[in-house]
Structure formats: C-alpha cells, structure tokens
C-alpha positions in Angstrom: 101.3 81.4 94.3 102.9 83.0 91.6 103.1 87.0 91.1 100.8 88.0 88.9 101.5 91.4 88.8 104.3 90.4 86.4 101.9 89.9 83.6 99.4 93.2 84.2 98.9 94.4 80.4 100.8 97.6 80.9 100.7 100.6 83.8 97.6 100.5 86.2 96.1 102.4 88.4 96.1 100.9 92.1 93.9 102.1 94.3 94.8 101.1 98.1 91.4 101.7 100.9 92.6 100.8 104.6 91.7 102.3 107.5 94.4 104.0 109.4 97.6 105.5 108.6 100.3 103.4 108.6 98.5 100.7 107.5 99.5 100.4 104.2 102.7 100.4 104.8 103.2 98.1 107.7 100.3 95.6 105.6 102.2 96.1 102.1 104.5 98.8 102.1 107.2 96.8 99.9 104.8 95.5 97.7 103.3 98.8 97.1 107.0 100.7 96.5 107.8 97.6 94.0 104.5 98.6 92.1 105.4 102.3 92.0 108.9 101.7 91.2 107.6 99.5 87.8 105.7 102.8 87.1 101.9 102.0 88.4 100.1 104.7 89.5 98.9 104.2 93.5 96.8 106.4 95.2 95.6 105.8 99.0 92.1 106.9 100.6 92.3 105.9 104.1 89.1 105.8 105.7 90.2 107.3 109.5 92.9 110.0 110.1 93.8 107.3 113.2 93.3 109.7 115.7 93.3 107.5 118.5 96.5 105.6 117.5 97.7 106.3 121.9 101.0 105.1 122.9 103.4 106.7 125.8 105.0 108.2 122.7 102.1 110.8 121.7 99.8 111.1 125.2 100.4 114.3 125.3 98.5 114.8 121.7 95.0 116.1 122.0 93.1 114.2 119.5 92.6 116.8 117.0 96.2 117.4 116.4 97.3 114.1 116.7 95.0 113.8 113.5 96.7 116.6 111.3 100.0 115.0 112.4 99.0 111.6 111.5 97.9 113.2 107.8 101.5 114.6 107.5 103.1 111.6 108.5 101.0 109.2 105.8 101.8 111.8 103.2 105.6 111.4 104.3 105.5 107.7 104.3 103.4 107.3 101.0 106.0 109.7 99.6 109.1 107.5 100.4 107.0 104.5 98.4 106.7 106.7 95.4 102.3 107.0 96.0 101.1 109.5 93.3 98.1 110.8 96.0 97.1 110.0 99.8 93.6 111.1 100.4 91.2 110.8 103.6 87.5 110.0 104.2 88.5 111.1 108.6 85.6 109.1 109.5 85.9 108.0 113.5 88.8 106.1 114.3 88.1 103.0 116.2 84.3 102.9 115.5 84.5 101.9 111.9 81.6 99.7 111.0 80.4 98.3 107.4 77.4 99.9 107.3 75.6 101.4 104.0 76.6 104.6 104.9 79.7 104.1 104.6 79.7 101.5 101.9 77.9 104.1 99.8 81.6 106.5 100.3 83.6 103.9 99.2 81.8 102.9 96.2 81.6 106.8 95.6 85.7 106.3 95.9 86.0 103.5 93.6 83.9 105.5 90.7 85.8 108.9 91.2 89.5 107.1 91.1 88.2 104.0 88.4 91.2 102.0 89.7 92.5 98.7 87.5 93.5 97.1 90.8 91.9 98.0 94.5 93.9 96.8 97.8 92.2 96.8 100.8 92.3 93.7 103.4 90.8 90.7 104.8 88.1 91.1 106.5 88.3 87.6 108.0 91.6 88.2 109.9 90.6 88.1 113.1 94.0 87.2 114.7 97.6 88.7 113.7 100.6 88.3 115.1 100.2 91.1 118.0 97.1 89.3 119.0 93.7 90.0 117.5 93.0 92.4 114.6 92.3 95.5 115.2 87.9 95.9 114.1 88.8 99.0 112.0 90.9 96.5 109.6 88.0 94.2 109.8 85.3 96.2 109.2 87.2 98.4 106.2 88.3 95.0 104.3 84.1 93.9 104.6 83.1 97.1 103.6 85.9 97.8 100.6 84.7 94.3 99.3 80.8 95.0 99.8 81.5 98.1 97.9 83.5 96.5 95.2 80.7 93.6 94.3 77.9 94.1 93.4 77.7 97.5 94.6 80.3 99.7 92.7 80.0 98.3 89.2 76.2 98.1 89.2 74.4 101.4 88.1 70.9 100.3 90.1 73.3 100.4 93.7 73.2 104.2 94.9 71.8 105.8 92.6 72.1 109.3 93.9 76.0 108.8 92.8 75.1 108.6 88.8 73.2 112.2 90.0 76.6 112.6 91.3 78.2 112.0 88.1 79.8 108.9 89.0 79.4 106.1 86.5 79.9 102.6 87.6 83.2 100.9 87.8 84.4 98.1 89.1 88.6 97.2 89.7 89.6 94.0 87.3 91.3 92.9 90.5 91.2 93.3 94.3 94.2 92.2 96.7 93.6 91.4 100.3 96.5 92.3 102.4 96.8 91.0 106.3 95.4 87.5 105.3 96.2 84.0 106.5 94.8 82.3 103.1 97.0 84.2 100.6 96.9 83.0 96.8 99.7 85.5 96.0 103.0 85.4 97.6 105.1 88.7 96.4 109.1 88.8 96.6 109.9 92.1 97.7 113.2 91.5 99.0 114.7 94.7 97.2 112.4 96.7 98.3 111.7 95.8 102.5 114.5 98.8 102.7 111.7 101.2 101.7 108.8 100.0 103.5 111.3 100.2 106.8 112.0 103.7 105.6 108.5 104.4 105.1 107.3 103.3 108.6 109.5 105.4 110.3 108.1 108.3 109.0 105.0 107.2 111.3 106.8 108.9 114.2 103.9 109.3 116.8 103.2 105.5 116.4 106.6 103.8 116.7 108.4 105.5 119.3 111.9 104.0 119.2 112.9 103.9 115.3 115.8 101.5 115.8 113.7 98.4 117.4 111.2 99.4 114.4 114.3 98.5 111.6 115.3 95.9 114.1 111.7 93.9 114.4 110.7 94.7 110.8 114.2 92.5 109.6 113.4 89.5 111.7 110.3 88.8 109.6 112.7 87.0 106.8 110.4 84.6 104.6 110.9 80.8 105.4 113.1 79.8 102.8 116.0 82.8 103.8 119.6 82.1 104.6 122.0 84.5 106.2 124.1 84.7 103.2 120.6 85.3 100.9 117.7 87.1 103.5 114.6 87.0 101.5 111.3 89.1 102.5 107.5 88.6 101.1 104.2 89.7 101.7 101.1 87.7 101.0 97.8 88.5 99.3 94.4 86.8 98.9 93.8 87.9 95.3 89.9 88.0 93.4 90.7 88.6 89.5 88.1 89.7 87.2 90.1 90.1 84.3 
C-alpha cells in the first residue's frame, strides 16, 4: 500500500468534494497539508454549509448563522493546511441524497475546476469509529463517484453543461477517504500537527480544544513506539492514469 503520490508527474491539481465542513480535515487533513506543502494545488467544494452540526457548544445558533460561521471556520481551517480555494454548493445539511440533481452539480464542479486528482469518500462506510456514518458522507462519496464515471468525462451526460461551456473532464485519479478497504496507506506523521491545528479552527463543533489535541494523538498508527509515534491515514484509491 505504497504512497503513490510520491511518483505524480509533477504539481496537480486536487480537487477535494465532502459534504460538511470539517470534514476534510478530520477525514484527511494531514494528508491534504502534506500535498500542499509539496506544492499541489487543493481546492475544496463542500456540498453543505453544515448547518445543522448541534452540540451544547453552539445551541444558541440559529441556523442561518451557524452557516456563515461554519463558512468562516472552513476557510480558517483550509487556510492552516495551505488550500488554495474553499468553495460551497450550501445544499441542505443532513438531507443529502445522490440524486441526478445533484449529480448533475458535481459533474458541473469537476468540469469548471478540471482537477488531476478528486478526493471525496467512501460511500460504502457505513460504520466509523463513533458509530455509524453520518448519510451525508454516504450519499456525497456515491454521488462524487456517479459523477466522476461515466458521467463527468462523457460529453452525451448533461448536456445542458457543454451549453454551459463546460467540456468534459474526468480526474486521472480519485481517493476515497473514511474507508475500511484502503489500497493507500499515507505517512503523515510530520504533518498530524497541522491537521490538529486545523480542526480547532472548527470551534462551534469541538467545544473543548484540549480533549480535541488530546483524542486526535491517541490515534498513533499500529506500528508506533513512544520513542517514534507514527500517524497515517488511509485511502481506497481508482487510478486512471
């Protein structure tokens, strides 16, 4: 399970579609900051603002405002990684389905941006290790990968988007984050730092920073030592190169 980022033929573009804030950093923060640190150009379009991310820490929030906040926090965060762009499609939060509606947006995504790589998720994750998945994850992994084949590269799929001026593209890879059959296991030891420092910029969603850091160092890959604490993240990678 070898990184095969190492041998991408120069700078890409990475193109990362999830569907809340906060997501890409808790699913492959470090990953992402190692990327931008190597000089590849990552740019997020999350598909909800997250708006109904509730916890005792923002119940106050109406929903509205706990939308814009969650927008500036995402910018922050994506900001300590080194992200070029955040963008979002504010769709409804928590009623995210893979629909044609919707897969029509994201292949209109794919053809604006024209991304070498696209991160998204798997949508076959229905467990993680707080219990079950959320369905937004679920349903924005299916529809980022109905949208990626046979849809977004295919000229005859949504036509109206050629009208649009949006010529076909598809990514020469796609990495699925949140997976429990990885192909791709990334070191990213050097940089868990910055995806800690990144998810605390989510402020209305992790209330008490400290057990944040203190949870988030605890997940040491299985080979680690004391004296040598190692950190991954894992990917179920389709390459079309």
């Amino acid at each position: 399970m070898e990184d095969i980022s190492a041998k991408w033929p120069g700078k890409q573009r990475v193109l990362v579609i999830l569907a809340h804030p906060d997501d890409p950093e808790f699913f492959c923060g470090a990953t992402l900051a190692r990327w931008a640190k190597s000089g590849h150009e990552i740019i997020y379009s999350l598909i909800t603002c997250g708006d109904k991310g509730r916890n005792d820490n923002n119940k106050h929030i109406p929903g509205d405002e706990l939308c814009a906040l969650r927008h500036e926090e995402e910018r922050a965060a994506a900001s300590v990684l080194g992200v070029k762009e955040v963008n979002f499609l504010d769709r409804d939060d928590g009623y995210l389905v893979a629909d044609l509606a919707l897969r029509k947006d994201i292949v209109r995504v794919i053809r604006q941006v024209k991304p070498d790589v696209l991160v998204t998720c798997d949508p076959q994750n229905l467990f993680a290790t707080y219990g079950l998945n959320h369905p937004d994850h679920r349903a924005a992994g299916q529809v980022v990968l109905d949208a990626v084949f046979p849809a977004a590269g295919n000229e005859l799929f949504f036509p109206e988007l050629l009208r649009e001026g949006w010529e076909p593209h598809t990514p020469k890879e796609v990495w699925a984050s949140l997976t429990s059959q990885p192909n791709v296991v990334m070191d990213v030891t050097d940089t868990w730092d910055l995806k800690i420092e990144a998810l605390k910029q989510h402020v209305s969603q992790i209330g008490d920073p400290a057990k944040l850091e203190e949870r988030m160092r605890t997940r040491l890959a299985g080979d680690s030592t004391p004296e040598n604490p190692r950190y991954e993240e894992t990917f179920r990678v389709i390459n079309w190169r």
